[in-house]
C-alpha positions, 0 to 999 in steps of 0.5 A, a space after each residue: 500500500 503507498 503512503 497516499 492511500 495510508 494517508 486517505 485512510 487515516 484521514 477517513 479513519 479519523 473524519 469519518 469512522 471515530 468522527 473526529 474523536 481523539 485515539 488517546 484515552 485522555 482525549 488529547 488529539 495526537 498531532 497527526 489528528 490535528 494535521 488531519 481535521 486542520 487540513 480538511 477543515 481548509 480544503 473543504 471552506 476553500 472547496 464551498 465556491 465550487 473551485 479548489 485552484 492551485 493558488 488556494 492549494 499552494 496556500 494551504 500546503 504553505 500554512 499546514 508546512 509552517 504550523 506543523 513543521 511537515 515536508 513538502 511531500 507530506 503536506 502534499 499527501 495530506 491536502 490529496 487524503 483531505 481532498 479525498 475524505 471531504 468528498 464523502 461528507 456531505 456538507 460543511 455542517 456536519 464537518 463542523 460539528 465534528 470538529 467542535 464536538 472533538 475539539 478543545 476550544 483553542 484548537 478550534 480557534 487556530 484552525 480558525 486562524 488558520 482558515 483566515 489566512 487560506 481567506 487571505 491567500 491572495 491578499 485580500 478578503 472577498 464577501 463570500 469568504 467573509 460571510 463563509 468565515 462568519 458562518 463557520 466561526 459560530 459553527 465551531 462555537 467561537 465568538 466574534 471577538 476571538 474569530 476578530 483576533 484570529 483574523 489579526 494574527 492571520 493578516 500580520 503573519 501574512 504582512 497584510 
């Protein structure tokens, strides 16, 4: 088996089968679950539009490598897993909800900067991505004021 399918089924494993609940018995999240939801999570807010093109996959693959410190080709097996199992969920909504059931708060506020910074791929914000940020910010149970706050360290880790 390649790693790529390994990974696909990690990513499935994890999403869809144990429904984003963490391996350990004290309910942390390993670090490869966490790679494996952030991942998902951005590809499937930068898939909403009906397009998922090179500049957003490009950018994704540079936030997932500076975070969590993965290669090049790790990162492009990740985001290829990812793609993978967010076509078999069937809508943002019941994603979501799994990230926040299994989730601790702050994890779910860097993914959230992390999200704002997929937003900003390209410099600046355009309103679907903002109405899409808004919505996927209450989803995860952040409030406005800790979403506002991420979106600052977004901009100021791109240079916006």
């Amino acid at each position: 088996m390649y790693y790529a399918d390994v990974m696909f089924l990690r990513v499935r494993e994890f999403l869809i089968e144990r429904r984003g609940r963490a391996e350990s018995s004290d309910g942390h999240h390993s670090h490869d679950e966490l790679h494996l939801a952030a991942a998902a999570l951005m590809v499937e807010s930068a898939r909403l539009d009906g397009a998922f093109d090179e500049d957003e996959r490009t950018h994704i693959a540079s936030i997932l490598q500076q975070r969590f410190e993965l290669d090049g080709e790790s990162v492009g097996l990740l985001i290829d897993a990812a793609v993978g199992a967010v076509d078999e969920i069937p809508e943002i909504y019941g994603f979501t909800r799994t990230i926040r059931d299994h989730f601790s708060h702050e994890e779910r506020i860097g993914m959230l900067q992390m999200l704002w910074e997929v937003a900003y791929s390209d410099g600046e914000l355009h309103d679907y991505e903002a109405s899409l940020l808004r919505q996927v910010t209450g989803l995860l149970y952040v409030t406005d004021q800790e979403s506002g706050a991420a979106r600052k360290r977004a901009r100021e880790r791109l240079g916006i």
